[in-house]
MIKE-288727 format. One line per 3 residues: for each residue x, y negated, z negated of C-alpha. Coordinates in steps of 0.25 Angstrom, whole numbers. Each point is the difference from the previous one (the first is absolute). Last residue first. Example, Ala and Ser with C-alpha at 12.3 -4.5 7.8 and 13.67 -1.06 7.14 Angstrom:
55 4 -29 ~ -6 14 -2
END
This chain:
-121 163 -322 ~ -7 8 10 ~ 9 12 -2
5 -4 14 ~ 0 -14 -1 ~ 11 4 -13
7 8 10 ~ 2 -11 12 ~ 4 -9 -14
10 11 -3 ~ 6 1 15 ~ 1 -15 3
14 0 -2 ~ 4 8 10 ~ -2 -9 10
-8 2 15 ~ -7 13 -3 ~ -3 -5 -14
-8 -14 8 ~ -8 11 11 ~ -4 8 -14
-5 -15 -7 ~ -6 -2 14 ~ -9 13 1
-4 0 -16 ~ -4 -15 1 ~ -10 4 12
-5 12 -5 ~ -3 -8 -13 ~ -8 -13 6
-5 -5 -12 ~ 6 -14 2 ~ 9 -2 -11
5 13 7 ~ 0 -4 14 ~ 9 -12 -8
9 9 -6 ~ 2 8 13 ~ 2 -13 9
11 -5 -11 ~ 6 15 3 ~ 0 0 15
7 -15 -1 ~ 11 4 -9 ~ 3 10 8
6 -8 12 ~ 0 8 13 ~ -16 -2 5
7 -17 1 ~ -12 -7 8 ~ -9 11 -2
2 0 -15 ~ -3 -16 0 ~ -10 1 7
-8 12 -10 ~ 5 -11 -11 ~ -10 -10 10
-11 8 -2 ~ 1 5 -15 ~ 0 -14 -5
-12 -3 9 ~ -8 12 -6 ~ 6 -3 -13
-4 -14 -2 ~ 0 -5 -14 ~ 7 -12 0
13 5 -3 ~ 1 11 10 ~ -5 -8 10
12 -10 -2 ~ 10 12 -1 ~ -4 7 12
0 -14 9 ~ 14 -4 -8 ~ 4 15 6
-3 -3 13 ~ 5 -13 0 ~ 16 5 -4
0 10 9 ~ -5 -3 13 ~ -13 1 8
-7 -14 -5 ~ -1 -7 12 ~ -11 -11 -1
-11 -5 7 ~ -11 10 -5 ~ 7 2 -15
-1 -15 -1 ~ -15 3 -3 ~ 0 8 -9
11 -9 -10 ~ -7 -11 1 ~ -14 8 -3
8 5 -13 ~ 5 -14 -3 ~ -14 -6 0
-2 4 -15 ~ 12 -7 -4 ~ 7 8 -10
15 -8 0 ~ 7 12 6 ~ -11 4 10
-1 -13 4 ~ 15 -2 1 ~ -3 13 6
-8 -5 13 ~ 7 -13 3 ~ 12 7 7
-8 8 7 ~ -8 -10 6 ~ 11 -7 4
7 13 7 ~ -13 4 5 ~ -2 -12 9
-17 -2 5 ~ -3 -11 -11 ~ 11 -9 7
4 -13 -5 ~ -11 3 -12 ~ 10 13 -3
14 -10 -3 ~ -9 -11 -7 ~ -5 13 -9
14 5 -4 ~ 1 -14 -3 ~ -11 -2 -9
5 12 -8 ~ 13 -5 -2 ~ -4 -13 -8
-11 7 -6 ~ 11 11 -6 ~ 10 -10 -2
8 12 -10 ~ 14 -4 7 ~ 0 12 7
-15 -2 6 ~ 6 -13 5 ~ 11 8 7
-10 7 6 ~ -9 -9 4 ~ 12 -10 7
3 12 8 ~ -15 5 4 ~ 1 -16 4
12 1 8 ~ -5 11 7 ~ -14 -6 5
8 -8 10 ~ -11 -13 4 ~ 8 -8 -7
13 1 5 ~ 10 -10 -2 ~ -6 -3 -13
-4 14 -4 ~ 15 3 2 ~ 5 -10 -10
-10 3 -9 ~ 4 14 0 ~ 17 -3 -2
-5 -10 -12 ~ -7 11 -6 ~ 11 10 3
10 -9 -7 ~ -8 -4 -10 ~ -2 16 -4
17 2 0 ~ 0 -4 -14 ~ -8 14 -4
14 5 1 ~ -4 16 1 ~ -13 3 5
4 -15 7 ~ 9 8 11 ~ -13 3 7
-6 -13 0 ~ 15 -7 5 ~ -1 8 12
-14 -1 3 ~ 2 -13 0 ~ 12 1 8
-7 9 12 ~ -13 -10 -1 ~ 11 -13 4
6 9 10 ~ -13 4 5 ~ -1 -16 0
9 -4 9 ~ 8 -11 -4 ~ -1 -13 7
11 -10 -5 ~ 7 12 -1 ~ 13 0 -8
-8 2 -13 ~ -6 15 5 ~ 13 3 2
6 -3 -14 ~ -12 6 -6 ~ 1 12 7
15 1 -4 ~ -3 -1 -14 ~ -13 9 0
12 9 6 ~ 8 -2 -13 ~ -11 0 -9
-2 14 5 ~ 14 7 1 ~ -1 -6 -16
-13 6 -4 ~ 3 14 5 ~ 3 8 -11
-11 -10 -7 ~ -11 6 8 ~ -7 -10 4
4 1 14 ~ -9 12 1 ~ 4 9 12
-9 -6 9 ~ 4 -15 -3 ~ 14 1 0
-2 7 14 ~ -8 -11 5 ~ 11 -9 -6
11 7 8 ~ -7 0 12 ~ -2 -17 1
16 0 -5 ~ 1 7 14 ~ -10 -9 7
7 -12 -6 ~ 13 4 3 ~ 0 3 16
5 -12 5 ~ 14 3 -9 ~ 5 -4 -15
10 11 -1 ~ 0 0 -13 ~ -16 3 -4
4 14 6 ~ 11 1 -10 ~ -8 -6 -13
-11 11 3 ~ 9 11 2 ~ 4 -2 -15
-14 -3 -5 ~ -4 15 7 ~ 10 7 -6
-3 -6 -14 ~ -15 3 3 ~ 3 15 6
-13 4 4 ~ 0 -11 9 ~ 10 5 10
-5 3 12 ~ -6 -14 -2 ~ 15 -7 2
6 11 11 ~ -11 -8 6 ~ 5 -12 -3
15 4 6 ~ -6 4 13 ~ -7 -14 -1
14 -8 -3 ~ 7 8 9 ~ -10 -4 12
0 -14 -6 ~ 15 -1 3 ~ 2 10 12
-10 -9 8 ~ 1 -18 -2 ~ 12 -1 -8
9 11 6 ~ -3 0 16 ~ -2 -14 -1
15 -2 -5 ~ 3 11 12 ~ -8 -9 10
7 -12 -4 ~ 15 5 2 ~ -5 6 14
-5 -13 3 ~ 11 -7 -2 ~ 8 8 7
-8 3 12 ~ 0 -16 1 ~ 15 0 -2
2 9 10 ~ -10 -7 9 ~ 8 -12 -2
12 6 6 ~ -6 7 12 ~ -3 13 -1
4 7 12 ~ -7 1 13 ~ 4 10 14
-9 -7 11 ~ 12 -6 7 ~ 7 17 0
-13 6 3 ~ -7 9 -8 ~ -7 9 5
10 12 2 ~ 9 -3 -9 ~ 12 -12 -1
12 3 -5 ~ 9 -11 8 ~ 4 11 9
-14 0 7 ~ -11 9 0 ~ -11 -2 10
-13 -11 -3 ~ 7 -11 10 ~ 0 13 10
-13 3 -5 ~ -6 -14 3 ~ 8 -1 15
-8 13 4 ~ -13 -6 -3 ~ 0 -11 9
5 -14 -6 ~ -11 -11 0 ~ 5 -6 -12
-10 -3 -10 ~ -11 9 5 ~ 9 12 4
5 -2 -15 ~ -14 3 -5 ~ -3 11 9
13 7 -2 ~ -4 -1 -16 ~ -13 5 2
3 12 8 ~ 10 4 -10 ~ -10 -1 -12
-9 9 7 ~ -12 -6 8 ~ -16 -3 -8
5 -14 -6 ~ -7 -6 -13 ~ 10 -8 -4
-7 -14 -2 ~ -14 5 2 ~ -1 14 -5
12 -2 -11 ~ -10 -12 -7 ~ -12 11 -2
13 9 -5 ~ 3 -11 -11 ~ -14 0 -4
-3 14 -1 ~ 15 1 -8 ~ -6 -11 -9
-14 9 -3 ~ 9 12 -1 ~ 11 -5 -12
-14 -8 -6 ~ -7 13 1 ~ 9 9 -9
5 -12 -9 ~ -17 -1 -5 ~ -10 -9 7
-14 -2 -6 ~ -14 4 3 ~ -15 1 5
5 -11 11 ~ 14 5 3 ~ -9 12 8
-4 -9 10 ~ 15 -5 4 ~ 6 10 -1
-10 6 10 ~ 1 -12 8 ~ 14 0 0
1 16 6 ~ -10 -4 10 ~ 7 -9 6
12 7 0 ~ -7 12 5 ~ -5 -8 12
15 -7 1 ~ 7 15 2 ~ -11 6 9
7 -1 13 ~ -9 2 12 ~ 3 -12 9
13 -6 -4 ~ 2 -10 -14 ~ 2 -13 3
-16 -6 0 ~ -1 9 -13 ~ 14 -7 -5
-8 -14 1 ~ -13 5 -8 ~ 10 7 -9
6 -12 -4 ~ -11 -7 -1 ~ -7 9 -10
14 -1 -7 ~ 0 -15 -2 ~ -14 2 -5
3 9 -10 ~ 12 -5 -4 ~ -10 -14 -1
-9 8 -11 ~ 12 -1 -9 ~ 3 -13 2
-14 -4 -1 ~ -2 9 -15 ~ 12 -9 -4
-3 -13 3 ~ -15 2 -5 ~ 5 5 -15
11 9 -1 ~ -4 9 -13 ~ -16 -2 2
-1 -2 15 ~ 11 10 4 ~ -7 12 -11
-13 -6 6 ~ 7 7 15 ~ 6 11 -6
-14 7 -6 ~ 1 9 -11 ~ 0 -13 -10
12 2 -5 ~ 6 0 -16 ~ -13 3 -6
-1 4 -14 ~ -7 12 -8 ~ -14 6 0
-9 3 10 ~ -13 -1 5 ~ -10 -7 -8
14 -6 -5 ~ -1 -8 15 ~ -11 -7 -6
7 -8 -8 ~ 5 -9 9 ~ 16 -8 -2
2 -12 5 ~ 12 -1 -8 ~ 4 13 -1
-1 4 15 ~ 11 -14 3 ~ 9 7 -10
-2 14 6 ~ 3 -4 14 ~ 13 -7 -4
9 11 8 ~ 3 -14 9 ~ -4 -13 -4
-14 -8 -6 ~ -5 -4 14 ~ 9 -9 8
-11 -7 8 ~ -14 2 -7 ~ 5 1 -15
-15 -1 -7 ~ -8 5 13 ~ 9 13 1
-3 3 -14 ~ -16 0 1 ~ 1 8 16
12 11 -8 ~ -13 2 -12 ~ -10 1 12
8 10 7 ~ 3 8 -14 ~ -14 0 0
-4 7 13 ~ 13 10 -1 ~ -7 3 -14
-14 4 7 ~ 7 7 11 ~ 7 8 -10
-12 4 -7 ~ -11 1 12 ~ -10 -7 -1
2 -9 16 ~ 2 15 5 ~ 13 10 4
-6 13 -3 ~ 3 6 13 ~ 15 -7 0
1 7 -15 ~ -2 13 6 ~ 6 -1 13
14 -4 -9 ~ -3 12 -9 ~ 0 8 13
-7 13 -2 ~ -13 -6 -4 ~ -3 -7 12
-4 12 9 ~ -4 7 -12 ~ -12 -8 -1
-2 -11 -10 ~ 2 -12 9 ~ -3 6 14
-8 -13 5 ~ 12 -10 -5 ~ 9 8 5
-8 0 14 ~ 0 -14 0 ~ 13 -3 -2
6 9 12 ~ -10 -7 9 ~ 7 -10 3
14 10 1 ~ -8 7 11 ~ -2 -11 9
15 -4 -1 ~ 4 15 3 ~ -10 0 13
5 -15 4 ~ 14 4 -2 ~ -3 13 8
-5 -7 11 ~ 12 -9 1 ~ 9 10 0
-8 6 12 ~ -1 -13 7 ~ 15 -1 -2
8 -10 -7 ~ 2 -15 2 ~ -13 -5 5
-4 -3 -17 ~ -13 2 -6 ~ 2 14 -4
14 -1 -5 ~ 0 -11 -9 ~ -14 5 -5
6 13 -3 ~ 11 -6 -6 ~ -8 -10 -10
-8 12 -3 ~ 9 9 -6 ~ 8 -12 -7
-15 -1 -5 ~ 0 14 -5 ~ 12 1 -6
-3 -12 -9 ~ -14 7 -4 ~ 9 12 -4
9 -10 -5 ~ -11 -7 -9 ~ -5 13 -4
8 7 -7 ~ 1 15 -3 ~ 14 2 -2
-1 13 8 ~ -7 -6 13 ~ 13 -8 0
8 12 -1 ~ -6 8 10 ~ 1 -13 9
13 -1 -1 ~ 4 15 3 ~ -9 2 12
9 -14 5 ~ 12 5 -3 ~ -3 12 8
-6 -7 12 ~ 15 -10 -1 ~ 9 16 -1
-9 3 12 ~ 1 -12 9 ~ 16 0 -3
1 14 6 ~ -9 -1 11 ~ 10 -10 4
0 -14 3 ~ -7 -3 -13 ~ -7 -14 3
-15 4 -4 ~ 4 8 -12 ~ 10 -7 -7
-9 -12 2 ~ -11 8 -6 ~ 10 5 -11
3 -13 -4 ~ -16 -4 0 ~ -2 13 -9
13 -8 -8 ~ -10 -10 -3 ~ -9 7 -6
7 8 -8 ~ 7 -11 -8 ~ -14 -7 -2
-5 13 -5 ~ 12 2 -9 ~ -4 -13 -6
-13 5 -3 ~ 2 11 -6 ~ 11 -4 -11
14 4 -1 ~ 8 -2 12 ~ 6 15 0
-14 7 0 ~ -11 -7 -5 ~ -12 10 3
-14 -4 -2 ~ -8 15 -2 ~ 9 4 -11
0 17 4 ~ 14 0 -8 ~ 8 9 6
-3 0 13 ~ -4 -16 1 ~ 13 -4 -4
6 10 10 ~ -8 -6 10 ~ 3 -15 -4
18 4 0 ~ -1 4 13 ~ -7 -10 4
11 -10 -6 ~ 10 9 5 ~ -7 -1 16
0 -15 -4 ~ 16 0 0 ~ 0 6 13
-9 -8 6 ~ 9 -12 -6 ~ 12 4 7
-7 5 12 ~ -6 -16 3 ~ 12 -6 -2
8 11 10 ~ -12 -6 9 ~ 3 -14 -3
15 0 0 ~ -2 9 15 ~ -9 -11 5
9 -10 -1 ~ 2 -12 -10 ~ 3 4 -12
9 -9 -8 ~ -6 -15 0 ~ -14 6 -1
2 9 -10 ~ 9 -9 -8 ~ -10 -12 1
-11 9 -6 ~ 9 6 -10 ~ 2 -13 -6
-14 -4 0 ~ 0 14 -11 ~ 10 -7 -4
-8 -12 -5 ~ -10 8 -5 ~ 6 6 -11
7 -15 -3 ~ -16 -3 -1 ~ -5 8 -10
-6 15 6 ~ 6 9 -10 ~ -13 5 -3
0 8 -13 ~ 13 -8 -6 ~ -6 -12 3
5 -12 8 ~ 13 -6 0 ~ -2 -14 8
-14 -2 -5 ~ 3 5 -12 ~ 10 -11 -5
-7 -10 9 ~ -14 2 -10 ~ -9 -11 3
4 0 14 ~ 5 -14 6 ~ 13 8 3
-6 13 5 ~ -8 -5 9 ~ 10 -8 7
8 11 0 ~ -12 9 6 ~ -4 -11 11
14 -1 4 ~ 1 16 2 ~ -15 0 8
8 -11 10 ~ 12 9 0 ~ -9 11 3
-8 -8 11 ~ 12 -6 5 ~ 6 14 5
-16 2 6 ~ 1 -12 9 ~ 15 6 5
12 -3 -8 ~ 8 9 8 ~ 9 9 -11
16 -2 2 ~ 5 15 6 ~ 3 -8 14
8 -11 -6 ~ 11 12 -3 ~ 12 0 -9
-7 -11 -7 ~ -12 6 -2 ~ 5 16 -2
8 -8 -12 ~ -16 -6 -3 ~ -5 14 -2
10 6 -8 ~ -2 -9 -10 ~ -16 0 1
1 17 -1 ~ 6 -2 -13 ~ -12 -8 -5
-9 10 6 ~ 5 11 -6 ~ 0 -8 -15
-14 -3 1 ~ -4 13 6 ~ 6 7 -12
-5 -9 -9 ~ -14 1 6 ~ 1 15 -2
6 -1 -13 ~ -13 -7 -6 ~ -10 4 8
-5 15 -1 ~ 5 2 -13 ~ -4 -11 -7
-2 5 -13 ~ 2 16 -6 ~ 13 -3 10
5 15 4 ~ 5 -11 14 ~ -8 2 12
7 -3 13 ~ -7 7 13 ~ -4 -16 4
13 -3 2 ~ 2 9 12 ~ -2 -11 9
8 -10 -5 ~ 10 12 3 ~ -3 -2 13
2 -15 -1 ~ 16 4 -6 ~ 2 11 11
-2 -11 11 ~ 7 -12 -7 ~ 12 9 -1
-3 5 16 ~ -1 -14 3 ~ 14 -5 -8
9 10 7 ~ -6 -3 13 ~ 4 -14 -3
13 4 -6 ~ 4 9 13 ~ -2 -13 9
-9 -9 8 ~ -12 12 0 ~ -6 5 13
-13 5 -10 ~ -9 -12 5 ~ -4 -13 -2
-10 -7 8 ~ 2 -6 13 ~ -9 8 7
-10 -4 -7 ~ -13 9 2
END
C-alpha cells in the first residue's frame, strides 16, 4: 500500500539485531497474561502488569536505537498515532487535576489500570507500529499470540473438567475478562484463517478459533457473546453490501447476517428449554430482561456515574477513582441487589466520563474514529476479495460492544492496542509483495535504475556490507544518539526499580505478612519491613493487613501492638489525602473498635474514623452499622440503636443493615427485635459459621427450639465433619422430644471423636 515503507532490508547487523530483540520482547508481552503468582491477592494483576511494564520499557530503549540507525523503524504519526497521544494527554491532564493524583497515577493493586499503566500500553502501540511493518511481522504477531490463547484454553477446559464451575476464569482470573481475551483472539484466528497461504495455516487459525470460542462459551458471559455477535455482524454487512467480493460470498454474508437477527429472538423464545440451558451464557442471554438482578444494578450504577459526571463534567474526578466519585452519589437501592463497593461502572464509556470527564471520554472515542477512518481508507486499498480490513472492522466493533457491560484488564489493553497498531500497519504498511519486491520497488521509484542495477548496489562488498545493506545505506549511531540511548537506558533502569520491582516486592512481602498472622511477634516484624520500603503499592497492603488484624481478633492483647502500628500507618495515610476514601476511613474504624476489647481508648478513635466516613458518604449504611457498634460498646444503647435504624430506613430491602439491627434488639429486649431479626433472614446471607450459630444460640435463648433446631441442622451441613455440631444437634433434638433423632446424631458425633462415646452411652440408657 506504501511502497516506500519499511521493510526487512536492514541498514546494518545491529538493526537486525535490535528488530528481532524487539520482536521476542512483544511476544513475550504476549505470554504475559499465563503469569500467575501463588498471591492469595492480586494474583492475576499484579506481577502480570509488572511484568509488561518492565518488557515494554526495555522494548522503548531498543526501539529508539533501531530509530536512529534506521528512520524507517520510526512509527508514522497517522490520525489514529495522534488519537493515542491525544487520549495519553487527556489521562495526564486527568490525573493532575484528580482528587487523588497519587492513585491516579498508580492505581489499584486489583486493576493495575493507573495512568503510568496506561501510558505504555500507548508505548506498545507506537512500537508496534514503528517496528513491524510487513506482512510476515503481522502474521508471526498473529501466531504468537494464537498460541498463547490455545494455553489460556487449554487452561479453561481443564478448569471446567475438574471442577464443573459453570464460569471458567482460566489464566486471567475472572470470567468475564477471559471472554474479552477470547473474543478477540477469535477475530485473530479469523485473520489467520482467511489469509493463510497454505492449507496448513487455514487449519491451525479454524482450530484456534474452535478453541476461542469454547472458552468464551465457557466463561459464560454475556457481554462478549453479544460483543462477538455484533463484530459478526459488522463483517457480514461489510461484506454483503459491498461490489468487492463474489456474488456467492456475498450471499452467504446476507444468509449468515439474517440469521445472526434472528439469533436473539430464538434464545429469547427457547428460555428454559435445554437448548438454552447448556450454555450458561445462553442461559443468562434468555433471561436477560429490564428486572432482572444485574440489569437492575448496571441500571443504577449508570445513574449513579450520569449524577458524578454532572459534578466534575470535563476532567472527571481522576483515573481508578471510580469508587470515590460512587460514594458520594452513592444510591441505595443498588444494596436490594448486592453488597459491597463499586470500583467501575461495568461500562467503559461512563468509566471515561466519570474518571476522565468529557476530555477524556472524547479522546478516547476519537481512537475510535481515527481507526473507523483508517480502515475506511485501507478498505479502498486493499484488492478485491481480501477479508483482512472486513475482519478488522468487525473485530473493533465487537471490542467495542462488549466494553459497554465491562472494563478492561492488562490481557485486553495488550490486544485492543496491538488492533489498533495493525489497523495503522494496513494503511501505512500494509503491502500485499515480499519484503524484496517492496524495497526494488521503492528504489526504482526514487531512482529510476532497472532491477538488476538494485541487486548489484545490494551485492556483497569488501567494505562488510551483507546482502541488503548497501555500503551508503549502512548507519551508526551517531553521537547524540549515544548519549540519548544512554540517557534513556539509565532512566529506564531507575523506573525499572522505583515504579515495578519496588512495589512488587513490597506486596509479595505483605502477603508473606498475612500468611503470617498466627504468629503476632512474626507478623509485627514483617509489618515494619513491608512499611520500609514505602512504594505505590503500600496503602493496599497495610489496607490487607488490618483486614487480617480484624479477623483474627485484634483485641487480643498478643496482637495489640502489630495492631496499633498498622491503625498508625492508616492514619497516616488516611491524613495525607485531602479526599480520603471512605472504605478506608470504615477499615480504620473497624480497626480501632476491635482493638478496643483490649484498650477501650481506641473507642474515640473509631468513632471519630465513622463519623468521618458518614460525612463523606452519607448514603453508605456501613458507617453507621460502624458507629452503632461501637456505640453499643461504649454502653450508648439509644444512641447505637437509632443508628443501626438510620442505616436499614436508607434501604429496608438490605439484610446486612437489617441484621445488624436485629439483635441489639434482641440483646436490649425489644419486642420488635424478633420481627428485625426475620426479616433480615430474607436479604441476608447467613451460611457461614459464626452466624449460623448466633442464629441457634438466639433462638435458643428466646425459647424457640424448632428454629433453633433449624438452623443447627445448617450449620452440621455446612461442616458434617466437625462433631461438635452433630452433638449440640442431638441435645437440642433431645430438648425437643425428638429421641430417635438425638440418638442418631449423638452416635454420628462418637464416630467422629472419641470422646463422645460415654454421653452416646448415656443417650442410649435414656439418661
Amino acid at each position: 500500500m506504501n511502497p516506500t515503507a519499511p521493510t526487512r532490508d536492514f541498514t546494518s547487523p545491529a538493526a537486525r539485531n535490535l528488530f528481532w530483540a524487539i520482536t521476542v520482547g512483544i511476544w513475550a508481552v504476549l505470554a504475559s497474561v499465563l503469569i500467575v503468582t501463588g498471591q492469595s491477592r492480586w494474583a492475576y494483576t499484579l506481577s502480570r502488569t509488572v511484568f509488561i511494564r518492565i518488557d515494554v520499557e526495555i522494548l522503548l530503549v531498543l526501539a529508539v536505537a533501531l530509530a536512529l540507525l534506521d528512520r524507517r523503524f520510526r512509527p508514522p504519526l497517522t490520525p489514529l498515532a495522534w488519537s493515542v497521544l491525544g487520549y495519553c494527554g487527556a489521562l495526564l491532564l486527568a490525573t493532575a487535576f484528580s482528587l487523588d493524583s497519587y492513585q491516579s497515577w498508580w492505581g489499584t493493586l486489583e486493576r493495575m489500570d493507573g495512568t503510568f499503566t496506561k501510558l505504555h500500553y500507548a508505548v506498545f502501540f507506537l512500537i508496534l507500529t514503528g517496528v513491524f511493518r510487513t506482512c510476515r511481522d503481522w502474521t508471526n504477531f498473529l501466531h504468537a499470540s494464537l498460541a498463547v490463547s490455545v494455553l489460556v484454553a487449554g487452561k479453561a477446559v481443564a478448569e471446567r473438567l475438574s471442577t464443573g464451575l459453570s464460569r471458567v476464569a482460566s489464566t486471567i482470573g475472572d470470567p468475564a475478562l477471559t471472554a474479552t481475551y477470547a473474543l478477540l483472539q477469535i477475530f485473530f484466528a479469523a485473520l489467520v484463517t482467511a489469509g493463510g497461504r497454505t492449507r496448513t495455516a487455514r487449519l491451525w487459525g479454524g482450530a484456534a478459533m474452535l478453541l476461542n470460542v469454547v472458552t468464551l462459551l465457557l466463561t459464560g458471559d454475556r457481554g462478549a457473546t453479544i460483543g462477538l455477535g455484533a463484530g459478526a455482524l459488522a463483517v457480514g454487512l461489510t461484506v454483503a453490501l459491498s461490489s468487492r467480493y463474489s456474488t456467492t460470498l456475498r450471499r452467504a454474508a446476507l444468509a449468515g447476517t439474517l440469521l445472526l437477527l434472528v439469533v436473539p429472538f430464538a434464545v429469547y423464545a427457547a428460555r428454559g428449554t435445554p437448548l438454552v440451558r447448556w450454555n450458561t451464557a445462553l442461559e443468562r442471554l434468555s433471561q436477560l430482561s429490564p428486572h432482572d438482578s444485574t440489569t437492575r444494578t448496571r441500571l443504577i450504577t449508570l445513574g449513579v456515574s450520569w449524577r458524578a459526571f454532572k459534578a466534575r463534567p470535563l476532567l472527571g474526578y481522576g483515573p481508578e477513582l471510580y469508587t470515590l466519585a460512587s460514594v458520594r452519589h452513592f444510591n441505595p437501592d443498588i444494596l436490594t441487589y448486592e453488597q459491597g463497593w463499586w470500583d467501575r461502572s461495568h461500562n467503559t464509556l461512563t468509566d471515561r466520563l466519570v474518571m476522565e470527564g468529557a476530555i477524556g471520554l472524547l479522546a478516547y472515542l476519537s481512537i475510535f474514529i481515527a481507526a473507523g477512518l483508517m480502515l475506511v481508507r485501507a478498505f479502498r486499498l486493499e484488492p478485491h476479495g481480501k477479508l483482512t480490513v472486513p475482519i478488522t472492522a468487525g473485530m473493533l466493533s465487537a471490542y467495542f460492544v462488549q466494553n459497554l457491560f465491562l472494563f478492561d484488564s492488562p490481557s485486553s489493553y495488550l490486544l485492543f492496542f496491538a488492533v489498533l497498531a495493525f489497523v495503522s500497519f494496513l494503511v501505512t504498511g500494509g503491502s500485499h509483495t515480499e519484503p524484496r519486491e517492496v524495497a526494488e520497488q521503492a528504489k526504482r521509484a526514487r531512482i529510476g535504475t532497472p532491477a538488476a542495477a538494485v541487486r548489484r548496489r545490494a551485492s556483497p562488498s569488501p567494505s562488510g556490507g551483507r546482502r541488503g545493506e548497501t555500503t551508503s545505506s549502512v548507519r551508526r549511531f551517531p553521537r547524540r544518539g549515544k548519549v540519548l540511548i544512554a540517557g534513556l537506558a539509565l532512566f529506564v533502569l531507575v523506573t525499572i526499580y522505583n515504579a515495578n520491582l519496588k512495589g512488587l516486592a513490597e506486596a509479595f512481602l505483605g502477603d508473606a505478612l498475612v500468611a503470617s498472622i498466627d504468629d503476632p511477634h512474626r507478623f509485627q516484624e514483617l509489618f515494619g519491613q513491608t512499611v520500609a520500603y514505602g512504594s505505590w503499592a503500600q496503602d493496599e497492603v497495610v489496607g490487607t493487613a488490618a483486614d487480617a488484624l480484624r479477623a483474627v481478633g485484634a483485641g487480643n492483647p498478643a496482637y495489640l501492638a502489630a495492631s496499633a502500628a498498622v491503625a498508625a500507618q492508616l492514619e497516616a495515610q488516611v491524613g495525607a489525602h485531602h479526599n480520603p476514601d471512605p472504605g478506608a476511613l470504615i477499615r480504620l474504624g473497624s480497626l480501632y473498635q476491635a482493638m478496643a476489647v483490649a484498650d477501650p481508648t481506641c473507642l474515640p478513635k473509631a468513632e471519630k474514623a465513622f463519623q468521618k466516613a458518614i460525612e463523606l458518604a452519607p448514603k453508605w449504611p456501613e458507617s453507621y452499622d460502624g458507629l452503632g457498634a461501637t456505640y453499643l460498646t461504649e454502653g450508648k444503647v439509644e444512641e447505637a440503636l437509632a443508628l443501626l435504624k438510620r442505616a436499614v430506613e436508607i434501604n429496608p430491602s438490605n439484610g446486612t443493615a437489617r441484621w445488624m439491627y436485629a439483635f441489639p434488639l434482641i440483646w436490649s429486649h425489644r419486642a420488635e427485635g424478633l420481627a428485625e431479626l426475620e426479616a433480615a433472614l430474607h436479604n441476608y446471607n447467613y451460611y457461614n459459621r459464626v452466624d449460623l450459630k448466633r442464629l441457634v444460640n438466639t433462638y435458643y435463648q428466646l425459647h424457640d427450639l424448632p428454629r433453633s433446631i433449624q438452623f443447627q441442622l445448617e450449620l452440621t451441613q455446612l461442616e458434617p465433619g466437625d462433631a461438635v455440631h452433630h452433638a449440640t444437634l442431638a441435645r437440642l433434638y433431645k430438648e425437643s422430644g425428638n429421641t430417635e433423632g438425638a440418638l442418631q446424631e449423638i452416635r454420628t458425633a462418637a464416630q467422629l471423636d472419641p470422646r463422645y462415646r460415654a454421653a452416646a452411652g448415656d443417650f442410649e440408657r435414656g439418661r
